[in-house]
MIDOSE-1310 file (N, C-alpha, C; in nm, 2 decimals, decimal comma, always signed):
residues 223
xxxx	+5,81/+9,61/+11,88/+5,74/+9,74/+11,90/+5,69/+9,79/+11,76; +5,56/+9,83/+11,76/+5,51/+9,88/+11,64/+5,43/+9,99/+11,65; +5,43/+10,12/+11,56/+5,35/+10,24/+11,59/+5,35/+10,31/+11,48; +5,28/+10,41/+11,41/+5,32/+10,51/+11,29/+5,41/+10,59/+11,36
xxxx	+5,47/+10,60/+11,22/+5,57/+10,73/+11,26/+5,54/+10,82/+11,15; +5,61/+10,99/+11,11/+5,58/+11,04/+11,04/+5,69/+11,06/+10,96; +5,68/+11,09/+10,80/+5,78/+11,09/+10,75/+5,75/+11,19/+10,64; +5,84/+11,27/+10,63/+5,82/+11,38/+10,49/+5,93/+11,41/+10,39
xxxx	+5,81/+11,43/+10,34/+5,89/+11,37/+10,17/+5,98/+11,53/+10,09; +6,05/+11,50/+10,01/+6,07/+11,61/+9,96/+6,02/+11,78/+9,93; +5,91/+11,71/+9,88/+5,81/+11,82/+9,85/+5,69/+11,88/+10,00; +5,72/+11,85/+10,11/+5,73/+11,86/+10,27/+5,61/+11,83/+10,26
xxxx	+5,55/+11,75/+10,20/+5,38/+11,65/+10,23/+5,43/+11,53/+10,35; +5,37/+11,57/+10,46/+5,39/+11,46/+10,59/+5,27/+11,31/+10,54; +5,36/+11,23/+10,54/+5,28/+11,07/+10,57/+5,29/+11,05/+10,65; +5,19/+10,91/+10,72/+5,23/+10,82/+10,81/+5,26/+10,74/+10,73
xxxx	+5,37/+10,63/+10,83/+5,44/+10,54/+10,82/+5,40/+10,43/+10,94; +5,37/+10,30/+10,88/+5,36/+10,25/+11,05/+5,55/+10,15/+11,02; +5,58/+10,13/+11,14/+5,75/+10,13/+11,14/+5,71/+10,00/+11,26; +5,75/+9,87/+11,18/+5,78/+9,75/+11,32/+5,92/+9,76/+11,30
xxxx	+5,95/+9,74/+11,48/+6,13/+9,73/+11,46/+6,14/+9,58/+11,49; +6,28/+9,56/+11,42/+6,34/+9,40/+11,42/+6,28/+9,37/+11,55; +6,27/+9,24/+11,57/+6,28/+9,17/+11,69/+6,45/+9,11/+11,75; +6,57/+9,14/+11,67/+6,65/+9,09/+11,69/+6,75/+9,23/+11,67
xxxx	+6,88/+9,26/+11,67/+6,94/+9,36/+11,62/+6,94/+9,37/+11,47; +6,92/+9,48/+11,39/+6,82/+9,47/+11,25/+6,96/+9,43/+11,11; +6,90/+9,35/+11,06/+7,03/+9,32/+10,97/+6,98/+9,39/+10,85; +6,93/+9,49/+10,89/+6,86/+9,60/+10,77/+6,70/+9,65/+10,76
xxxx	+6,69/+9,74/+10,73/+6,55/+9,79/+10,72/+6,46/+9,74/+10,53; +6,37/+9,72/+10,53/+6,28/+9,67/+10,43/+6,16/+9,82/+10,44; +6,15/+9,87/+10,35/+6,03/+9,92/+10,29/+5,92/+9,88/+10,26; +5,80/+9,83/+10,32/+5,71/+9,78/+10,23/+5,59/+9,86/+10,18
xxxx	+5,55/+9,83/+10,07/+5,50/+9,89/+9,98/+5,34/+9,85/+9,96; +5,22/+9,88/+10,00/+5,10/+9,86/+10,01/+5,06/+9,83/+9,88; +4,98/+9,78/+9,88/+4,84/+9,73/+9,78/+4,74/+9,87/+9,77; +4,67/+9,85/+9,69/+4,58/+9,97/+9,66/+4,47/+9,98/+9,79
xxxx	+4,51/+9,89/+9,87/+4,39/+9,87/+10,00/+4,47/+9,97/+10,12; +4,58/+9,98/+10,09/+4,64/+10,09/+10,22/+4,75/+9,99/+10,29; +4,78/+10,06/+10,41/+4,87/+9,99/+10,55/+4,77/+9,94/+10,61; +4,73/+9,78/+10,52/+4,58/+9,75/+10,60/+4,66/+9,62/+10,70
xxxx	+4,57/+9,53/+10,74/+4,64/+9,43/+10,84/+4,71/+9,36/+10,79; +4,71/+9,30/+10,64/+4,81/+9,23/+10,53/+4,92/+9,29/+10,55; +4,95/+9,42/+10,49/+5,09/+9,46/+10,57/+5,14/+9,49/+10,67; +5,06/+9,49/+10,75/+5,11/+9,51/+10,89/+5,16/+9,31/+10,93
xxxx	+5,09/+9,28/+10,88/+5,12/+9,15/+10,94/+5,26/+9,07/+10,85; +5,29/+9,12/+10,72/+5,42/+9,16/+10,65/+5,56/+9,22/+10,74; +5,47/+9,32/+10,81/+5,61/+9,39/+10,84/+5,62/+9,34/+10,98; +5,53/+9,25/+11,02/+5,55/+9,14/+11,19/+5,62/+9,02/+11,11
xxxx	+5,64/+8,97/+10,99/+5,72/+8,88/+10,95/+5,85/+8,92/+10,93; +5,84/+9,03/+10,90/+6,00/+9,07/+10,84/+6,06/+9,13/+11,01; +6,00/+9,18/+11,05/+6,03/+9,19/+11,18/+6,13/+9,03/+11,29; +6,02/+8,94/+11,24/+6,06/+8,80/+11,29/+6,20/+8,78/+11,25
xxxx	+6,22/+8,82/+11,14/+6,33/+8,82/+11,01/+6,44/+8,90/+11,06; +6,45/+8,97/+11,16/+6,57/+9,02/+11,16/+6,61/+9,20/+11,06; +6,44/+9,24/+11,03/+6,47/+9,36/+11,00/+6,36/+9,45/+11,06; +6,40/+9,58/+11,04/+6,33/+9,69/+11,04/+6,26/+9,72/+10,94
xxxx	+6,10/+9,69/+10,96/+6,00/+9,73/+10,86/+5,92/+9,87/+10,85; +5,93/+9,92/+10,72/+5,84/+10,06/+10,73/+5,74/+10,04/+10,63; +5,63/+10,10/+10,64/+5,51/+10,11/+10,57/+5,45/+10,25/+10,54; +5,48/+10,31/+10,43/+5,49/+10,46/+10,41/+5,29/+10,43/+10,35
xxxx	+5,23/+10,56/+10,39/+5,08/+10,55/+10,32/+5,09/+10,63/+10,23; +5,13/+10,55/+10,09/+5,09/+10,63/+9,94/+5,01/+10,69/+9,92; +4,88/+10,64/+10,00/+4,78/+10,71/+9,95/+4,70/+10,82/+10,02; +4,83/+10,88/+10,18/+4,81/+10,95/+10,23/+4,76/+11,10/+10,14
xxxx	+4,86/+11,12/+10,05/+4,80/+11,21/+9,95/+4,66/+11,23/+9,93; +4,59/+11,12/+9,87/+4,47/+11,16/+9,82/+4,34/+11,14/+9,96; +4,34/+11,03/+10,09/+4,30/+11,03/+10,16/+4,36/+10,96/+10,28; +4,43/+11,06/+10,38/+4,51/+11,07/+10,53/+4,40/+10,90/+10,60
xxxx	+4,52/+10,81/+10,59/+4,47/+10,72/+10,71/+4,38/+10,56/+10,62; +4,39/+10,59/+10,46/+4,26/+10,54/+10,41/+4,36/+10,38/+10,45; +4,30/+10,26/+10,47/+4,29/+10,13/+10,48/+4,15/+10,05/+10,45; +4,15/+9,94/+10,42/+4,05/+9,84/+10,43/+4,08/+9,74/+10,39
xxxx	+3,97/+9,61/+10,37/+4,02/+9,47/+10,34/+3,97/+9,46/+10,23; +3,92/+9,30/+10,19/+3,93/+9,28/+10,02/+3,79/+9,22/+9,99; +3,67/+9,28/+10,11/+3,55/+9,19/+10,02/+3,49/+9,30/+9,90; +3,42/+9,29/+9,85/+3,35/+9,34/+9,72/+3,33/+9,47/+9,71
xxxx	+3,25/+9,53/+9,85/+3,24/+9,67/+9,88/+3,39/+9,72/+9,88; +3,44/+9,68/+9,96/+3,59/+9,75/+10,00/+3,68/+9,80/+9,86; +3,68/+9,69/+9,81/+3,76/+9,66/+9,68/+3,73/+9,79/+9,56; +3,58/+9,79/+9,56/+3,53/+9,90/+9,49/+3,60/+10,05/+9,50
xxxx	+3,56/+10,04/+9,63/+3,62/+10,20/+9,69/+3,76/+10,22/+9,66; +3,81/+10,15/+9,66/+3,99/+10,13/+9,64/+4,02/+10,19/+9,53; +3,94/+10,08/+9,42/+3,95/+10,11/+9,29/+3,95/+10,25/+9,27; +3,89/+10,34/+9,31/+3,83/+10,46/+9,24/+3,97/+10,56/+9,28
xxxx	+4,06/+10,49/+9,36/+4,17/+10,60/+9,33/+4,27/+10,58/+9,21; +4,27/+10,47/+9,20/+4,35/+10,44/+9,02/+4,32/+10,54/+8,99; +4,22/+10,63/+8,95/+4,27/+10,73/+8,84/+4,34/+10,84/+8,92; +4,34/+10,87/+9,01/+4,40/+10,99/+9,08/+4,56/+10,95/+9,13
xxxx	+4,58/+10,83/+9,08/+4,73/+10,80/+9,10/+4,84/+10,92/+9,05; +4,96/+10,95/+9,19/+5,06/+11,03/+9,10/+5,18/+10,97/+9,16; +5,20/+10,90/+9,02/+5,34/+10,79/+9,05/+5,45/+10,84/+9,06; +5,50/+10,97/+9,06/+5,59/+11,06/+9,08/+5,59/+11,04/+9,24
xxxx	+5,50/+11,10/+9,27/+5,46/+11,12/+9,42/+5,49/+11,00/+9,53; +5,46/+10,87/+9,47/+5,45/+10,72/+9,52/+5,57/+10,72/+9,54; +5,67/+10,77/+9,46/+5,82/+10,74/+9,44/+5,87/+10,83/+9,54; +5,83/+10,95/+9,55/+5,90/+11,02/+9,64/+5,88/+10,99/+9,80
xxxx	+5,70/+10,95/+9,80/+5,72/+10,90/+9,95/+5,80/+10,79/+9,98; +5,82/+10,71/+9,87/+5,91/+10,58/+9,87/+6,08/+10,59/+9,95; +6,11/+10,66/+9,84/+6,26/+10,75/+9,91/+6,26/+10,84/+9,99; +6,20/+10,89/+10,04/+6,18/+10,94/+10,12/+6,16/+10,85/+10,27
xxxx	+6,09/+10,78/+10,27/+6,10/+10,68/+10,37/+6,23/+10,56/+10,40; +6,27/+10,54/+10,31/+6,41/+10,47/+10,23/+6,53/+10,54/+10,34; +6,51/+10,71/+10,29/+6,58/+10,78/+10,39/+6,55/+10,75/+10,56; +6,46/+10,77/+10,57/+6,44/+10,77/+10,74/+6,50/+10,60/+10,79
xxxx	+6,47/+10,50/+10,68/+6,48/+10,38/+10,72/+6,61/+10,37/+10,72; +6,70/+10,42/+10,65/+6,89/+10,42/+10,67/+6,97/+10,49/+10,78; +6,85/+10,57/+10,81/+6,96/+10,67/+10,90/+7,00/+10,56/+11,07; +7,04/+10,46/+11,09/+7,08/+10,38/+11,19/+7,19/+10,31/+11,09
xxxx	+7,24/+10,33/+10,96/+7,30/+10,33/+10,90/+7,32/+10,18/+10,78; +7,22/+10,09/+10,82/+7,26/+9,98/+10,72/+7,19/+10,01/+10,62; +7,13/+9,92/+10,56/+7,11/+9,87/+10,37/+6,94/+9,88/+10,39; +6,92/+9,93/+10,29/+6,75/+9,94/+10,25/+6,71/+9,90/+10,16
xxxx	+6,60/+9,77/+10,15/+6,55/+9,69/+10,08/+6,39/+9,74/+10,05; +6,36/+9,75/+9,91/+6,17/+9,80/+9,90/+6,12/+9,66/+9,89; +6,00/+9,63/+9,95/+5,95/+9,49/+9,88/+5,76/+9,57/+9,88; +5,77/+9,51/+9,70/+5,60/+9,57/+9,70/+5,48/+9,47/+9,70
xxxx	+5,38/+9,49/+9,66/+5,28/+9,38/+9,67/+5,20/+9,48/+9,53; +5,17/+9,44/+9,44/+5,06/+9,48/+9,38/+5,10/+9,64/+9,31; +5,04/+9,74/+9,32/+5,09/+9,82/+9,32/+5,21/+9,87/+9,41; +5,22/+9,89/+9,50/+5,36/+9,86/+9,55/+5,45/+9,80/+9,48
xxxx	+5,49/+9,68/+9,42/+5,59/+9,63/+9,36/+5,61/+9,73/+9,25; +5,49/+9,80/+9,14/+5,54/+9,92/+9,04/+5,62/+10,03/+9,12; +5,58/+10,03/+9,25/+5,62/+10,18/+9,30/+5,83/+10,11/+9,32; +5,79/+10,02/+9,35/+5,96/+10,03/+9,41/+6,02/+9,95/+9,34
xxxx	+6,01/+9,90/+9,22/+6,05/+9,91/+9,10/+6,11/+10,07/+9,01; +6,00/+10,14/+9,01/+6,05/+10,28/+8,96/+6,14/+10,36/+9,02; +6,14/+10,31/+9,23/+6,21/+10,35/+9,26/+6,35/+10,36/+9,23; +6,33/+10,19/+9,21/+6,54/+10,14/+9,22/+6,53/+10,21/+9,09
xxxx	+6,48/+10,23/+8,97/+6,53/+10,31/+8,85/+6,57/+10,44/+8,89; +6,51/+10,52/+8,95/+6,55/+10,64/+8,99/+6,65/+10,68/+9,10; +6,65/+10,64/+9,19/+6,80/+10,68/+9,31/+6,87/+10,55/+9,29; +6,92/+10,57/+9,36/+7,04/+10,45/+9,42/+7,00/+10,42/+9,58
xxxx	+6,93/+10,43/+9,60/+6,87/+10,47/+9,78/+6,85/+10,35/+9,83; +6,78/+10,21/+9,72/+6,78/+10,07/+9,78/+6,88/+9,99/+9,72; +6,89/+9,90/+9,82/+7,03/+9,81/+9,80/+6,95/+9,65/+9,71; +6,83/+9,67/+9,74/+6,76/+9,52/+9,66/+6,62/+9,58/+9,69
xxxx	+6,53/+9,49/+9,54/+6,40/+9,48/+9,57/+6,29/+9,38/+9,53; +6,22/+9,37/+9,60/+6,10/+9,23/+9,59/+5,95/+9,30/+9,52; +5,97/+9,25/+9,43/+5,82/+9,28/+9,42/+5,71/+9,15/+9,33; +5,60/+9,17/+9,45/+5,49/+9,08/+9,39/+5,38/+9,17/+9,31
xxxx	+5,36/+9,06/+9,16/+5,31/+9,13/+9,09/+5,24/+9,30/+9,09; +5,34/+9,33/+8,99/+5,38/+9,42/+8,99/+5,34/+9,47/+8,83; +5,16/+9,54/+8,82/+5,13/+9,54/+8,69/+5,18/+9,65/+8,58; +5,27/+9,76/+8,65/+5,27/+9,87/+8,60/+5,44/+9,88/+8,55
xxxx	+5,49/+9,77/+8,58/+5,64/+9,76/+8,57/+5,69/+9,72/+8,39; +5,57/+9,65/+8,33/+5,61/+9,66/+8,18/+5,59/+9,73/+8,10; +5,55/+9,84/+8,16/+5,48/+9,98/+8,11/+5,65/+10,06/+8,10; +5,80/+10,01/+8,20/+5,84/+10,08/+8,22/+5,99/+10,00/+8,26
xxxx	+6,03/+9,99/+8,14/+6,17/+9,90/+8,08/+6,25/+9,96/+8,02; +6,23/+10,09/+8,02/+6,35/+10,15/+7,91/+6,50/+10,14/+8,00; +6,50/+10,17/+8,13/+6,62/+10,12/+8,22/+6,60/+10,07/+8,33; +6,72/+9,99/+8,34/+6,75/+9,90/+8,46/+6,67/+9,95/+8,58
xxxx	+6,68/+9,87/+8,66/+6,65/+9,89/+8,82/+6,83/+9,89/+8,89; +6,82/+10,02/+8,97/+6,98/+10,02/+9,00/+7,07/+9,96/+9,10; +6,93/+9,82/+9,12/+6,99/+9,69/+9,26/+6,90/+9,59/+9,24; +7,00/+9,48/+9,30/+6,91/+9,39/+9,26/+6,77/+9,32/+9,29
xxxx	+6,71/+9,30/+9,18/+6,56/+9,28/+9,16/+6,48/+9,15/+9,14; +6,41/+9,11/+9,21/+6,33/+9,03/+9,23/+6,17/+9,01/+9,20; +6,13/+8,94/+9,11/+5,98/+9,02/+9,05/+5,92/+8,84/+9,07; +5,79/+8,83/+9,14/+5,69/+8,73/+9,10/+5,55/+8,77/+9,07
xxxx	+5,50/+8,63/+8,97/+5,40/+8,67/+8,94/+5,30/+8,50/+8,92; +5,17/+8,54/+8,92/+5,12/+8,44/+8,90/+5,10/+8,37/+8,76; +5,07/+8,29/+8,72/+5,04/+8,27/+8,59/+4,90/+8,29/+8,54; +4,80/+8,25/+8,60/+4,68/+8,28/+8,60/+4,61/+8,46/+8,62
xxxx	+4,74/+8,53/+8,66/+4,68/+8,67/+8,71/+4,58/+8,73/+8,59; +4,47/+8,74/+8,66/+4,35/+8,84/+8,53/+4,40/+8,96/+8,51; +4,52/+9,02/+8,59/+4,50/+9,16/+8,60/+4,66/+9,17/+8,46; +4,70/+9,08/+8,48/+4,85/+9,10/+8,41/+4,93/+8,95/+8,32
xxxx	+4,88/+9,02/+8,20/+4,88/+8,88/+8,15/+5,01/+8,86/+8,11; +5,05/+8,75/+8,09/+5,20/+8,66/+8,03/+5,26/+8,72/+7,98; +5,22/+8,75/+7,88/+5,32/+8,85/+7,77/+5,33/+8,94/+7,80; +5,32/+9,03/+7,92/+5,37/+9,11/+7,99/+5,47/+9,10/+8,07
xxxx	+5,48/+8,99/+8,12/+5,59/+8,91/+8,24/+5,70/+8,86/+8,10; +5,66/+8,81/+8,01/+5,75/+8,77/+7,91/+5,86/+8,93/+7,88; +5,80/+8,99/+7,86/+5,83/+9,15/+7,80/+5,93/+9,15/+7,90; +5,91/+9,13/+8,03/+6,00/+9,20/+8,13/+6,09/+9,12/+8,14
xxxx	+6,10/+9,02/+8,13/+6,23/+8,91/+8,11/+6,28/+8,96/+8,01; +6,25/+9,00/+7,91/+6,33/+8,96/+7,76/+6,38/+9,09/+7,77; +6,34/+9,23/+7,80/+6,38/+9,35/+7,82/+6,47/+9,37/+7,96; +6,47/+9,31/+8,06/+6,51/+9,36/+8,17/+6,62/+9,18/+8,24
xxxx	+6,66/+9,10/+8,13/+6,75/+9,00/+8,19/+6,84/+9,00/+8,34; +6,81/+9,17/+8,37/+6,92/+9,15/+8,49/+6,79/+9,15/+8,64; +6,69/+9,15/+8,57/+6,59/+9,11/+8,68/+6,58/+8,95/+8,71; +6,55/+8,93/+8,86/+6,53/+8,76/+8,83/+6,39/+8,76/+8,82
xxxx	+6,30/+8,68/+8,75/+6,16/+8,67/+8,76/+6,14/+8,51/+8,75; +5,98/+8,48/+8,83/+5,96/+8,40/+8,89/+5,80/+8,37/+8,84; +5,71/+8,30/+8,83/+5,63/+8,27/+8,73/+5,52/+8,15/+8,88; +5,45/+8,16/+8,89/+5,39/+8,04/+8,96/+5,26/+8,02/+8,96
xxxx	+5,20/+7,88/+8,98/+5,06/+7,80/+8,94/+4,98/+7,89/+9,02; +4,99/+8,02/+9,01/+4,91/+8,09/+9,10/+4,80/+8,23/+9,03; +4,72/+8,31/+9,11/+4,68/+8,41/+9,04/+4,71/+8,58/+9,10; +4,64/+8,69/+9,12/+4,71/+8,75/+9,15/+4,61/+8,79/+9,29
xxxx	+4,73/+8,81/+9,37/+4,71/+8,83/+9,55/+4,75/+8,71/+9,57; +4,82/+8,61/+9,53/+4,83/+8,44/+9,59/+4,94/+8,46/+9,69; +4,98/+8,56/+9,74/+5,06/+8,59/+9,84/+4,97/+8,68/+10,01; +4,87/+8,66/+9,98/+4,77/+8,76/+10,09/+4,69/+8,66/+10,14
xxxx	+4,71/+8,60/+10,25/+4,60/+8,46/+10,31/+4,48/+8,56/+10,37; +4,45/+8,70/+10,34/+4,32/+8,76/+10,34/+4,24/+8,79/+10,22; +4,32/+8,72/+10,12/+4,22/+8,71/+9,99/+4,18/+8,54/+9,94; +4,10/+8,59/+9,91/+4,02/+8,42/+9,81/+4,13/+8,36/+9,71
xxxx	+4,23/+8,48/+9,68/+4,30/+8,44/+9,59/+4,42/+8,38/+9,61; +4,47/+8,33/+9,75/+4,56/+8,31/+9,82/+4,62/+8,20/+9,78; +4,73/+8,16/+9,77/+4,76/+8,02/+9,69/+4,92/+7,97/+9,79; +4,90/+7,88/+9,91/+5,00/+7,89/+10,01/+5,10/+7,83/+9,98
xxxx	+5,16/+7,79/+9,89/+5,23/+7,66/+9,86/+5,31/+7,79/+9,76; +5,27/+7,85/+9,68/+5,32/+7,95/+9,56/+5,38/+8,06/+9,71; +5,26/+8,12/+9,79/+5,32/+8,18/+9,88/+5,46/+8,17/+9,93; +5,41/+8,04/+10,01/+5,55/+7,98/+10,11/+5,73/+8,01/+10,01
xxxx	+5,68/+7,91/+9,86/+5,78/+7,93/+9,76/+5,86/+8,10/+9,77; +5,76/+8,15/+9,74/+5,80/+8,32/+9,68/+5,87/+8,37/+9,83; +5,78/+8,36/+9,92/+5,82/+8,43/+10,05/+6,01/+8,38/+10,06; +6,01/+8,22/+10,10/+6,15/+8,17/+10,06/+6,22/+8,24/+10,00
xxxx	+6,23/+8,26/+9,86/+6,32/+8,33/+9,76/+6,32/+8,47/+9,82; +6,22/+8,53/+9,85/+6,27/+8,66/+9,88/+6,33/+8,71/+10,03; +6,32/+8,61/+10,10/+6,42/+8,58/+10,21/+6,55/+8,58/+10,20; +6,59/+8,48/+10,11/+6,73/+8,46/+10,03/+6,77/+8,59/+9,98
xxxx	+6,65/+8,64/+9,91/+6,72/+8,75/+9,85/+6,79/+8,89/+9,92; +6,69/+8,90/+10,01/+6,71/+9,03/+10,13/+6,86/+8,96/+10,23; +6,87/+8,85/+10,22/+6,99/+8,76/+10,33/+7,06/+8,81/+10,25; +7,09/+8,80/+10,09/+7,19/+8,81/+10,03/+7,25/+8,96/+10,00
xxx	+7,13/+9,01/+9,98/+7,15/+9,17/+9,91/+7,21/+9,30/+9,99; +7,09/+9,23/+10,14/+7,15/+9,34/+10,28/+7,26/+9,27/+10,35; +7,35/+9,37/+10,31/+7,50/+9,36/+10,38/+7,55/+9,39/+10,43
């Protein structure tokens, strides 16, 4: 079963959320964390995997704030429009709808996992720094996370990235290993989106790999 649900955040700004429940009894709830493109079919079809997986998936809309409902995909026009909210980003705000949703996703009582994609992966990265509210987190490249190493993440962390990414180069992924050791990071023949079989940049073999590990890691983390 899958539907939005609503969820409100501290500062009482209502999002939607779209919420697939496990297909099986949930061996934990996962947060997932959008791309600058919204709760478009990529994550929805995310949270129908993790679903398959044995958890309860939520999908909070970040970008409810700036425009209620905004989604789309990844050809040229779309991509444009996306762009233009980078500057109106309030990563404060990202974090609170994060935990905030975190919340709604515990209250049946197990373990809450974030996993992000792109922007998402910054967002719930900052999260685990700030509460203690997830128990593990996944994030695929994740450009905004070596901007922000002064402390730990407060559970265990999982970061990949492509090696080819135009958007986030090496020595930024280096930075975060060498500053953040208690992260595991993961490096592959890939570029960035190589985890979205709705982008050109899709790279399945890097996918399949990363998806694996982060399977292991949610098996391991939610307990």
């Amino acid at each position: 079963m899958s539907q939005f649900i609503h969820v409100t955040a501290p500062d009482g700004h209502v999002l939607q959320c779209w919420h697939q429940r496990a297909e099986t009894a949930p061996r934990g709830a996962v947060v997932v964390l959008q791309e600058i493109f919204g709760v478009n079919t990529h994550i929805r079809a995310l949270c129908q995997r993790l679903a398959a997986a044995g958890y309860d998936a939520y999908a909070p809309a970040l970008f409810d704030r700036l425009q209620r409902g905004f989604a789309c995909g990844y050809g040229a026009e779309e991509v444009s429009v996306a762009l233009k909210f980078l500057p109106q980003l309030d990563w404060d705000a990202m974090v609170r709808d994060t935990l905030a949703t975190a919340a709604v996703a515990r209250q049946p009582g197990g373990p809450v996992a974030a996993m992000g994609f792109c922007l998402g992966a910054s967002v719930a990265y900052l999260a685990a720094q700030r509460a203690d509210a997830l128990s593990a987190v996944v994030g695929y490249y994740g450009g905004h996370i070596a901007q922000h190493l002064d402390s730990p993440p407060r559970c265990p962390t999982i970061l990949h990235y492509g090696e080819s990414d135009h958007t986030i180069p090496m020595q930024n992924v280096e930075r975060i290993r060498a500053a953040r050791p208690e992260c595991e990071v993961h490096v592959y023949a890939a570029g960035h989106g190589f985890n979205c079989d709705e982008r050109a940049a899709f790279e399945p073999a890097s996918a399949a790999l990363a998806w694996q590990r982060s399977m292991q890691w949610l098996d391991t983390h939610l307990r």
